[in-house]
N, C-alpha and C positions, 0 to 999 in steps of 0.2 A: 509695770514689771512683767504683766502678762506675758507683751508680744516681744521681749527680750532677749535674748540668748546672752547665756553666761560665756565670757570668753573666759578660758583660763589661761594662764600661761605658760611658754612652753616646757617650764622645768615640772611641772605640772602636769601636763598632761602628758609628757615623755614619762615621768615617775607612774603615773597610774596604766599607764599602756606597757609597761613591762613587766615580765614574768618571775617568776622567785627564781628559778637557776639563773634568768641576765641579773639580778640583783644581787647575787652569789659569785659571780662574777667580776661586777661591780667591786664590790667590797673585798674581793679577795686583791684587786688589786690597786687596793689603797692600801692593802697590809705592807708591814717594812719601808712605804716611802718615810715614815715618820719618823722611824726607828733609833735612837742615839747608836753612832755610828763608832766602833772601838776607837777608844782615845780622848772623846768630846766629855765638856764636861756635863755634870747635872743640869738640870735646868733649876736650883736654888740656886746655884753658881755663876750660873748664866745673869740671870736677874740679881745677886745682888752685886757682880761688876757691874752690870747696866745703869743701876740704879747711883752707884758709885761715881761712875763715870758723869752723870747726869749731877749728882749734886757738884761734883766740881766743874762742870759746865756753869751752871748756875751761880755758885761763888763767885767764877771770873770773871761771867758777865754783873754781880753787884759790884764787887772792886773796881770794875771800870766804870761801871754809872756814877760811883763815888767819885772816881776820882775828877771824871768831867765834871760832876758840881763841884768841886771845889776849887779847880781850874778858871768857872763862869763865877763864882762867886767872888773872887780875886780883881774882878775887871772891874 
């Protein structure tokens, strides 16, 4: 480990070689990209249509596994 050099990487040494106003910057313009835009819903709302959506994804794909076995069981 002696004769080694640590390489870092470059999100890393870009973050340690910048100064607190570019980091001020940075961060200011990450402000509002995130922002719920007028209109949109909550994000509880968001999530539990998703989640909605997803358990009846799920249902239809058992109803059809079902109904193929009992299609292959017939034969």
């Amino acid at each position: 480990m002696a004769g080694q050099k640590k390489i870092l990487s470059p999100d890393l040494s870009r973050r340690n070689q910048m100064k607190a106003e570019e980091m001020r910057k940075l961060i200011h313009s990450f402000r509002g990209k995130f922002k719920m835009k007028p209109g949109d819903k909550p994000f509880a709302e968001e999530w539990a249509d998703y989640k909605r959506e997803e358990k009846e994804l799920e249902e239809r794909k058992c109803q059809r596994l079902a109904g193929e076995k009992s299609v292959n069981s017939k034969d």
